[in-house]
C-alpha positions, -999 to 999 in steps of 0.1 A, spaced: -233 23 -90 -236 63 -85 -205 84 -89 -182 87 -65 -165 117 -53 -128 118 -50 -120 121 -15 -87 142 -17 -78 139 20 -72 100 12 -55 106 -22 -29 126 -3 -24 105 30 -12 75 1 11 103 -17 25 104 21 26 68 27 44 64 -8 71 88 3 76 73 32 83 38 20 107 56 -1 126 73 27 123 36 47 141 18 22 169 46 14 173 58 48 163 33 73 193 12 76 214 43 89 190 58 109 193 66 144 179 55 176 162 86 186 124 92 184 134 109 143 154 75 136 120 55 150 99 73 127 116 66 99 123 29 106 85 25 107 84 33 71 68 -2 63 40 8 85 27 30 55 23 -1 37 0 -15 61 -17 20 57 -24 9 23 -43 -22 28 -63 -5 57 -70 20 33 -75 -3 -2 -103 -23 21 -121 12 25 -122 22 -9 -128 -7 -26 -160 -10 1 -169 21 -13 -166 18 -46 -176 -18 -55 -191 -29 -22 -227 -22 -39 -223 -42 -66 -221 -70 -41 -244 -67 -16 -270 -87 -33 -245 -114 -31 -224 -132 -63 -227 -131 -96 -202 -145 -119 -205 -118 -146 -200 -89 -118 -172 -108 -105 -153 -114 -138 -158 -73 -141 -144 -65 -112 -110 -88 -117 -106 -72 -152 -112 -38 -142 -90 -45 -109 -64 -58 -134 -67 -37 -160 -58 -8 -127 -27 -20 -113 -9 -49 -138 2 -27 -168 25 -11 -144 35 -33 -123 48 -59 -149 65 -32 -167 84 -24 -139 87 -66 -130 103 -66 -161 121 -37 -161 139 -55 -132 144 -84 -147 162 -64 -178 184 -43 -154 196 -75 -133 210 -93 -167 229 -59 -179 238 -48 -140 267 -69 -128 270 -52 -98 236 -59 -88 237 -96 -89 259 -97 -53 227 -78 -41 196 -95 -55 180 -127 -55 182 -145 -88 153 -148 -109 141 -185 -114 117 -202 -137 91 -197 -109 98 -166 -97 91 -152 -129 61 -175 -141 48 -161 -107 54 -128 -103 41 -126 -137 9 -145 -127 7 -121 -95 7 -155 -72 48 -146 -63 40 -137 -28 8 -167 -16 38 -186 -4 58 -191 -36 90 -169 -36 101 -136 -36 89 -102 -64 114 -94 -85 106 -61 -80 108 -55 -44 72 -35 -38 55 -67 -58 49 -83 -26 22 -64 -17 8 -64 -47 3 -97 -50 -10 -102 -18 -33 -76 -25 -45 -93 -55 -56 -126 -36 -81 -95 -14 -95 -90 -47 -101 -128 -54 -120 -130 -19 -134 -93 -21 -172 -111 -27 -170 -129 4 -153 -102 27 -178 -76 14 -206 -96 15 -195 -102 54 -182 -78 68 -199 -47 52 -233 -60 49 -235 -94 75 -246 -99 106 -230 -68 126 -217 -95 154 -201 -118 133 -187 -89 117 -174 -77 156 -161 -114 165 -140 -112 128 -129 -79 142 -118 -90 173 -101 -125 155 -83 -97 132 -68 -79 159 -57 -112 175 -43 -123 145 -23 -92 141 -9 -97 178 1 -136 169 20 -118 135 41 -91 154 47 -123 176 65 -143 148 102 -152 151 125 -135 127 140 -172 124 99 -179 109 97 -148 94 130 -156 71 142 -124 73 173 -111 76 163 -74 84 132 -64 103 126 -31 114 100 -36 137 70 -64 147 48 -67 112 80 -60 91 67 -88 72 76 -94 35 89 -122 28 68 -144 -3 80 -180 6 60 -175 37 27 -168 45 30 -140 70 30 -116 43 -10 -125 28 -21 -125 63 -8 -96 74 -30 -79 38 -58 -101 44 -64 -89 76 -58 -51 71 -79 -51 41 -108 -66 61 -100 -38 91 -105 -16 53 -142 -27 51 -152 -32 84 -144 12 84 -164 14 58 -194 -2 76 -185 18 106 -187 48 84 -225 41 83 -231 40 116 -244 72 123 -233 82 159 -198 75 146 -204 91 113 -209 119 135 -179 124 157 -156 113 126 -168 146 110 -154 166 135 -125 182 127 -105 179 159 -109 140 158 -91 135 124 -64 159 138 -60 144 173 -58 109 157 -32 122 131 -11 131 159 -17 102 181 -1 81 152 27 107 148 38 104 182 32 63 185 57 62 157 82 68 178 78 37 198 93 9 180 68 -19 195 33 1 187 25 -12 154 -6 -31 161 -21 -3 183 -9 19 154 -31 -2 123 -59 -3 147 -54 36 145 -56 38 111 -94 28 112 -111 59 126 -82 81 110 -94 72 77 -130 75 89 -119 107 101 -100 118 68 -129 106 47 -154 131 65 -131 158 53 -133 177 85 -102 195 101 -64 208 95 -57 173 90 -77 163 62 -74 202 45 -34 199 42 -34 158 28 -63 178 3 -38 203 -1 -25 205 -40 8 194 -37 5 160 -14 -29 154 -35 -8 156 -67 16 132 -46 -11 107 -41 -24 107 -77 15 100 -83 18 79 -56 13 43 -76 43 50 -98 67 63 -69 58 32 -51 69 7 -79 94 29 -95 116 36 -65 133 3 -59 148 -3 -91 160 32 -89 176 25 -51 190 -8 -60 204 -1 -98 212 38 -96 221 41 -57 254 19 -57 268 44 -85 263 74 -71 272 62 -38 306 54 -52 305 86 -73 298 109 -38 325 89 -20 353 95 -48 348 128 -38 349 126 -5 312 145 -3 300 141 38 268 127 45 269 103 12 238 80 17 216 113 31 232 130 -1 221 99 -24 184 101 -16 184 135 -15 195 133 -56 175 102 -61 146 108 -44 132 138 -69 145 115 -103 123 88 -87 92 114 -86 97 128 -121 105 91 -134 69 80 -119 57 111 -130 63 98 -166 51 62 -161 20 79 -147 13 95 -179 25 64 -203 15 38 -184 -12 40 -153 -33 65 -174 -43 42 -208 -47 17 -177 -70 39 -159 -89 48 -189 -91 11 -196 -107 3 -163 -132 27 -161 -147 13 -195 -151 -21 -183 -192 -20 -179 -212 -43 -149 -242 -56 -170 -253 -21 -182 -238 0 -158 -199 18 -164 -181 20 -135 -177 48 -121 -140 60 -113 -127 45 -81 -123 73 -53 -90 71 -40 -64 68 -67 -31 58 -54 -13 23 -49 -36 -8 -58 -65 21 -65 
């Protein structure tokens, strides 16, 4: 495998997308129903942004490896190095959650309780193929995430280098499926908030894997595109990423466009990955780059932060009769959730990174993935 370049455009659209889940979860709830309150109810659409994106990268970066079909050795490689990426964070924070819901009283009223087999499977990353819910909140889509990795052979070897039109009829059965999803019943969906059609999260269903399989796939099948080189062509110019940025800004603020919206996110990340445009030069810029390299952390940090540390300085900000409590809460919490990922950057995601990248295939290191961000 050659070395791949960071893309920086990409590393900084996930810093984005992590704030914004952050902002969904804190501020969603109390939002209004104007075309701001829209926006920001949409927040779980950034998650879909990551699997979209995920399927692109890891395309990029392992899709080679691949190509000339399975082998077991190659395979077992790119579990551990997957692993080796995105568990030593995620199960500390799993179990940070499980330690703060045995010493937070108040929390209990608010959470689910921890079983037997939510633990054994959150701790096995299986928690959300149908089994039960993450004890840490953001798990979900981790998990599911995980099974793309188990199948990543197959998809890759598919829908990046198959036949082009059985790689077009998959296309077209994904965008179905995603149609039948924003279709569900919140009585299916087991839900009793949902924000919008593929607000879908819950782990004892299966709504949740299909929604990530079939994003991850839409991931791969840009890649391909990518190669193509008429659209290789028109991604790289600027105007294109920028137009398509604001297309998705402005569909944001209807609340029934979220399939047109994923489908969007296809030639935007083509479009960011050329690099071309005001678009892709202020996601590159060094603050929402240094966002995305953070971007991991923020996204499993920030929910033990909102569910243990909100309540007491929501009742702190009432006491005194502060307006504006809940906008005031995030705005305090927000920044302790960046410097706190900050930190488990450095302790945690970094030996993990440095781990991964000295897994070998056969003789070959890997080279560093391109993207880092959430499950990158």
């Amino acid at each position: 495998m050659t070395s791949q370049r960071e893309i920086k455009s990409l590393t900084g659209i996930r810093g984005v997308a992590a704030c914004c889940v952050v902002a969904y979860h804190y501020l969603a709830l109390g939002a209004g129903s104007g075309a701001a309150g829209a926006v920001l109810k949409h927040g779980y659409l950034a998650v879909d942004l990551f699997f979209v994106l995920s399927g692109y990268v890891m395309a990029l970066t392992y899709g080679q490896d691949f190509r000339g079909g399975f082998e077991a050795p190659t395979y077992g490689r790119f579990l551990a190095r997957r692993l080796a990426r995105v568990y030593p964070l995620y199960a500390v924070t799993s179990v940070a959650c499980l330690i703060l819901y045995a010493v937070d009283r108040e929390s209990r009223d608010l959470l689910p309780e921890p079983s037997w087999l939510a633990v054994g499977s959150n701790l096995l990353l299986v928690q959300a193929w149908g089994i039960g819910h993450s004890i840490n909140g953001p798990g979900w889509s981790i998990s599911t995430e995980f099974f793309a990795y188990v199948l990543f052979p197959c998809l890759v070897s598919v829908l990046s280098f198959g036949a082009a039109r059985i790689a077009a009829v998959l296309a077209a059965i994904g965008a179905v499926g995603l149609c039948a999803l924003a279709a569900v019943p919140d009585a299916a969906a087991q839900q009793t908030v949902r924000f919008g059609p593929l607000d879908l999260y819950m782990g004892e269903t299966a709504f949740p894997l299909v929604r990530c399989a079939i994003e991850f796939c839409l991931g791969l099948l840009a890649w391909r595109l990518m190669a193509v080189s008429p659209l290789r062509r028109v991604a790289e110019r600027g105007f294109v990423g920028d137009a398509l940025a604001v297309a998705a800004i402005l569909l944001l603020t209807r609340p029934d466009a979220d399939v047109i919206l994923v489908l969007l996110f296809i030639p935007l990340i083509m479009a960011l990955a050329a690099g071309r445009g005001v678009a892709a030069r202020i996601l590159g810029s060094r603050p929402l780059h240094g966002l995305g390299i953070l971007s991991y952390s923020i996204y499993l940090v920030h929910r033990p932060v909102l569910d243990h540390l909100k309540p007491p300085v929501l009742r702190m900000l009432e006491g005194w009769q502060i307006p504006h409590p809940h906008l005031l809460s995030a705005v305090i919490l927000i920044p302790c959730t960046v410097l706190i990922s900050a930190a488990t950057f450095r302790l945690i995601e970094k030996p993990g990174r440095r781990l991964a990248h000295g897994i070998r295939f056969g003789r070959r290191t890997l080279a560093p993935a391109a993207v880092p961000g959430p499950q990158t």
